[in-house]
N, C-alpha and C positions, 0 to 999 in steps of 0.2 A: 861102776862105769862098765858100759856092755863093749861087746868087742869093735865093732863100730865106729864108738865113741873114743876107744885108743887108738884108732886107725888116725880120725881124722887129727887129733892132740900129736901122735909124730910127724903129719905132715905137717902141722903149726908149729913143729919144730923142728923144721925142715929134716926130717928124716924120712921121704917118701919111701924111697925103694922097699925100706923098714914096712911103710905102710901099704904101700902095693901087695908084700908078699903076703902079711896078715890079712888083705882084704881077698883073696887070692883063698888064701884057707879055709876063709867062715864061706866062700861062696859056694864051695861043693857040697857041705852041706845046711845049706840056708831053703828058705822058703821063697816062694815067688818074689812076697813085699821086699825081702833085704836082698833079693839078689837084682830086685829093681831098684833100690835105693844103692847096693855098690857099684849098679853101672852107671849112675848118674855120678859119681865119687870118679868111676874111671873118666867120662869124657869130660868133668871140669877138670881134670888132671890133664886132661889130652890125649888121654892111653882110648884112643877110639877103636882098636883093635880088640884090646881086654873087654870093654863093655861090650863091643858087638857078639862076642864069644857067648856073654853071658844073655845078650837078646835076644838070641837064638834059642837060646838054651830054653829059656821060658817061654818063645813062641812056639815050639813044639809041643809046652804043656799045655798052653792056652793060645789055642793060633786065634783066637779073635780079642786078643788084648792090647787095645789099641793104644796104650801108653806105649807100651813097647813099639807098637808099629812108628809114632810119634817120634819114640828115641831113635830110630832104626834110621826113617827120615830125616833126620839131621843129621846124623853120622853121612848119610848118601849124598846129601846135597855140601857138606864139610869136602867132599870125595869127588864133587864136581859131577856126581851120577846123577842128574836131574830127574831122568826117564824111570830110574828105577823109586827114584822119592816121591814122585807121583802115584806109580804104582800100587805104592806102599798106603799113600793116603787116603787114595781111591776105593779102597779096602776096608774103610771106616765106612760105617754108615749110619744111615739118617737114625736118630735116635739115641746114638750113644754120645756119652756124659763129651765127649771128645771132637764130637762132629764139627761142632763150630770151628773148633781151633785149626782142625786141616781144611776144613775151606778155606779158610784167611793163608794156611801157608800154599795151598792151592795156587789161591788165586797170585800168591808171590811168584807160586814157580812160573805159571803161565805168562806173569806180565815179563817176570825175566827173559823170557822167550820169546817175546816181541806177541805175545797170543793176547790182546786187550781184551777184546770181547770174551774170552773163554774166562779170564781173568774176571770179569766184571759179571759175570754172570753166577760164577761162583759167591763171589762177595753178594750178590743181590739176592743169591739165597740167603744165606748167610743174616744178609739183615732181614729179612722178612723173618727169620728163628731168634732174631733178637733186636729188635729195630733201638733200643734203647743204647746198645754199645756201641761208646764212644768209639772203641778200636777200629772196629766194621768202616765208620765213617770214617776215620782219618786214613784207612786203606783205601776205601773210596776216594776220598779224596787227592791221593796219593798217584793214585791209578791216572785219573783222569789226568794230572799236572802230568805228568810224566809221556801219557798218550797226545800232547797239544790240545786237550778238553779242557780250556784256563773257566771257561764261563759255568763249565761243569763241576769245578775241582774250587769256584768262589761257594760255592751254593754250600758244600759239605764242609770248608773252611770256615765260612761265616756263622756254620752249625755248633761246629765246636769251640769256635769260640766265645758261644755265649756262655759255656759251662767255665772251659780252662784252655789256660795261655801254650800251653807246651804237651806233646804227645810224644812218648817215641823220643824226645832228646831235638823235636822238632819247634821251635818257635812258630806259632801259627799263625801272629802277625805279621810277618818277617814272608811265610809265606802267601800271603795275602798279599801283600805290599808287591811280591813278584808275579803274581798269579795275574792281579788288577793291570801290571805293566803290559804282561806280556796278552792278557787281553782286548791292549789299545786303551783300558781307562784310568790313564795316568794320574787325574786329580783325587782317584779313589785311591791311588797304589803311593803319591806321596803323602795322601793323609797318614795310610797308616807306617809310612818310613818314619814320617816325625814325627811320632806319639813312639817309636820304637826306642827303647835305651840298651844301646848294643853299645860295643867296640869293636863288634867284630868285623876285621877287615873289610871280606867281601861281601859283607852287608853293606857297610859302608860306601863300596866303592860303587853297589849296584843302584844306592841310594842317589849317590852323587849322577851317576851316568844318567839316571831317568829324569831327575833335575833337570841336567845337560841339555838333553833332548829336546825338555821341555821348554827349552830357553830360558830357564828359573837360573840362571850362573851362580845367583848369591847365595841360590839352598847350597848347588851342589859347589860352591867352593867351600861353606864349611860344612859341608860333608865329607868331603877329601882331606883340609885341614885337619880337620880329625883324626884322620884315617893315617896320616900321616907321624902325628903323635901318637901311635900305635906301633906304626910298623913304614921307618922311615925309606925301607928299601925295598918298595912295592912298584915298580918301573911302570906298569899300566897308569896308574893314578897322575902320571907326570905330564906327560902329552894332552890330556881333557883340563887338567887344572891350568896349565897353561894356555891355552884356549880361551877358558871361563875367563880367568885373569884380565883373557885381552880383550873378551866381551863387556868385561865392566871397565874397559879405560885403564885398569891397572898394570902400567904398561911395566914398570919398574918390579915389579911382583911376576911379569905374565916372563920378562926375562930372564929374570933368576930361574923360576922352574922350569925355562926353555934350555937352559944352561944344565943344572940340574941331572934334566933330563935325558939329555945327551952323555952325561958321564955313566948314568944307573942304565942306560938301553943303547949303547953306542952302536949298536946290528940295525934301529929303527929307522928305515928311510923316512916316514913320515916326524918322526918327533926332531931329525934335522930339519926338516923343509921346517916344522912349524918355528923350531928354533932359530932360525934363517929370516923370515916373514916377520916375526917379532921384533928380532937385534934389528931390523933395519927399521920397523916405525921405533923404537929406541934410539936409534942414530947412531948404533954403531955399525955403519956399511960394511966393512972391511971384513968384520969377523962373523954378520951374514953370509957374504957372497961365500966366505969359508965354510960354514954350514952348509948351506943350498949345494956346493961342489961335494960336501962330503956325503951327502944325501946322492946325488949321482954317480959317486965313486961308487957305492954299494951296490946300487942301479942304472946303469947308464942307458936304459931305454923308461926312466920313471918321468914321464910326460909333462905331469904337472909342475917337477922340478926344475923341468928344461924351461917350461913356457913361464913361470916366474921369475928367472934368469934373463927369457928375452921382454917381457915385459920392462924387468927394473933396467936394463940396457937401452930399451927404447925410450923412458922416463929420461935417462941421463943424455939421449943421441949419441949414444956410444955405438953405432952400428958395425965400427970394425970389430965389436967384441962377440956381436948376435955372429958376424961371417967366421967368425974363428970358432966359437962353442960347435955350429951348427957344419963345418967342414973338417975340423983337427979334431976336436975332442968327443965324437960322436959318433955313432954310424947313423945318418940320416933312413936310408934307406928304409932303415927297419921301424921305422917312425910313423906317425900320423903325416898326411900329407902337409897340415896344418904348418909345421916345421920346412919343405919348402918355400912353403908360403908367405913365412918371416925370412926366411934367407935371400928369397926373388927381391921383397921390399925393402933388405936390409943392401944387397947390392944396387937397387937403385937409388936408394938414398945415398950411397958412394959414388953414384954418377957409373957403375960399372954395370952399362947395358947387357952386353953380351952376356957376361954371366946372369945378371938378372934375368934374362929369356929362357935362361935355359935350366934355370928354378921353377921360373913361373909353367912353362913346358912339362917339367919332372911333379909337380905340383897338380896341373890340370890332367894327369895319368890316374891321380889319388884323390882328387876332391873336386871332381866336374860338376858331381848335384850341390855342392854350395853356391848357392847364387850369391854372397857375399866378395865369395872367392872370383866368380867369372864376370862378375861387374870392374871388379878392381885388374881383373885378365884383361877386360876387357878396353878399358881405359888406356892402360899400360901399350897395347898391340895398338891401340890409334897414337899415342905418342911415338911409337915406334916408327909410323909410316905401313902397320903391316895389317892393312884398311881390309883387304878381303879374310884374313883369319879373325882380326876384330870383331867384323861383321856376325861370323860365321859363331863364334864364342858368347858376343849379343843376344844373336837368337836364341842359342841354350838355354841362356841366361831369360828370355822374353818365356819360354817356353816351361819353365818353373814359375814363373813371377807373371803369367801376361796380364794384368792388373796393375802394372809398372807403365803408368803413358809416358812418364820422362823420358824411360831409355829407349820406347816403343818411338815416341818421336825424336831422338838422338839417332837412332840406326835409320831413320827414315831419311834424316838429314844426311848422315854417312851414304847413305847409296845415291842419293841424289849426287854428291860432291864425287860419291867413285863414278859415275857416269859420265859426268859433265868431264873427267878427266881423261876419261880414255877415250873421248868423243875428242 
């Protein structure tokens, strides 16, 4: 057994230091080859200091020995000195047994650098000195996914996978399946999610969502059901599954996970609201509206919260509850005009005018270009008796919409009647 071979047997038995010092002795006087083989002994040990000692050592004797430059570069780039591990590898050149392989770490440094095109040009040498390696292409293709090149990054994907399934600790239909999504060609990116046999999570859950999207609810609920027999406290998965649930009618399934969901993400304003929208087509009102408030306690200017709130209030005629949400428990102001505009309708349906004008008023400050809103203004100011602001709110209204004869000959009627009146 050479001395070497005793180094690496105490560090198999766990006696490094033992074997540090011994590798430490043969190195002063060793030869290039074993002072290159005990620095590769030092940096899988993690002593990147001892080996770099010794890469110097032998770049002095052989300053064009590009292993060493090789080792040098990762030790630099372990050190977060990126600038200097380029240097390093820029220094290799065309012809030597080595060249391919610092292109490829090249073109990593550069893309890590946000540099794509310097990155991809390196690698395009690269494959032109070896068009046949896999590696090249799944860098290429690597490259591209990562730059937003997905119709780029299908091409070099769909290459390697006619040889093999996996690169690099990479599943390559898994990225296909993602590539195809985020391309826009969803029918190509679930074929290859469901030929996929994972468990793994966020495969899973990315499977399910693209489902989702696609309005497919029954892929991706058992895509998530899956995902869930996995890994039961994954809080994203609870919010879409519930959804799905309630796209397929499953209203009794879509509660529980709405339920669920609120105990594994309780910070999520929207998985109360959806928890809330549920429990109520379920029929339990009561422990809605308590979702839906607790989804505004978190956010008290969360819009869609609010406007589901006045919505299910308007369903029930409960309009003292639209004037209390919309005056007590809220700052209005800081709101979409829209929200005046239930609160003008909700005091008029109380019979309490004055303050209804003076919604509808605060209202028409924030939402004048909804012709919606100034037809129903408008209506309101003739019920009122208040014929020339009427008038005046009509034509704004005529002036978005003038394709509108009904209210064109309604305001034609009104000015006629305000004349004959003050004649």
């Amino acid at each position: 057994m050479n001395t070497i071979e005793q180094a690496i047997e105490l560090i198999h038995a766990g006696e490094v230091e033992e074997a540090l010092s011994l590798l430490n002795r043969i190195a002063k006087t060793a030869d290039i080859d074993t002072k290159l083989e005990i620095s590769q002994i030092f940096m899988e040990l993690g002593n990147q200091d001892l080996a770099e000692v010794l890469l110097k050592e032998i770049l002095e004797l052989e300053p064009g020995n590009s292993d060493v430059k090789l080792f040098l570069a990762d030790i630099r780039i372990d050190d977060n000195k990126d600038e200097e591990a380029i240097e390093l590898l820029n220094e290799i050149e065309e012809g030597d047994e080595n060249y391919l392989q610092a292109l490829v770490q090249l073109a990593d440094l550069y893309q890590a650098q946000g540099l794509f095109e310097v990155a991809e040009r390196k690698l395009l040498v690269a494959k032109n000195l070896a068009p046949e390696e896999m590696i090249i292409d799944f860098a290429l293709a690597e490259l591209s996914f990562s730059s937003g090149e997905y119709h780029k990054s299908i091409i070099y994907y769909e290459k390697i996978k006619e040889k093999q399934d996996e690169v690099a600790g990479v599943n390559i239909a898994s990225r296909l399946a993602e590539a195809y999504a985020l391309n826009g060609e969803f029918e190509a990116s679930l074929d290859y999610y469901q030929n996929l046999d994972t468990t793994d999570p966020e495969t899973l859950f990315r499977y399910g969502f693209l489902a989702f999207k696609s309005e497919r609810y029954e892929i991706a609920i058992h895509a998530w059901e899956n995902l869930l027999e996995e890994e039961l406290e994954y809080p994203s998965v609870y919010l879409y599954l519930a959804k799905a649930y309630e796209e397929e009618g499953l209203i009794n399934e879509a509660y529980e996970t709405g339920n669920k969901g609120v105990e594994m993400d309780p910070f999520n304003k929207e998985m109360w609201l959806t928890a809330g929208k549920i429990s109520l087509k379920a029929g339990a009102t009561e422990r809605a509206f308590e979702q839906v408030e607790k989804a505004i306690s978190l956010d008290n200017e969360y819009q869609e919260a609010l406007l589901f709130l006045v919505e299910t209030y308007k369903k029930q005629g409960d309009y003292d509850q639209i004037i209390d949400l919309l005056t007590k428990q809220i700052n209005i102001e800081q709101l979409d005009g829209i929200f005046f505009w239930e609160l003008a309708k909700a005091y008029n349906e109380e019979e309490d005018y004055k303050q209804a004008l003076n919604a509808y008023q605060n209202a028409y400050n924030k939402i004048k270009q909804d012709t919606d809103f100034l037809k129903d203004y408008g209506y309101f100011l003739v019920e009122e008796g208040r014929i020339n602001t009427a008038l005046q709110v009509l034509e704004e209204y005529l002036i978005l919409e003038p394709s509108d004869f009904d209210i064109r000959q309604y305001t034609e009627r009104l000015k006629d009647q305000n004349n004959d009146t003050l004649l």
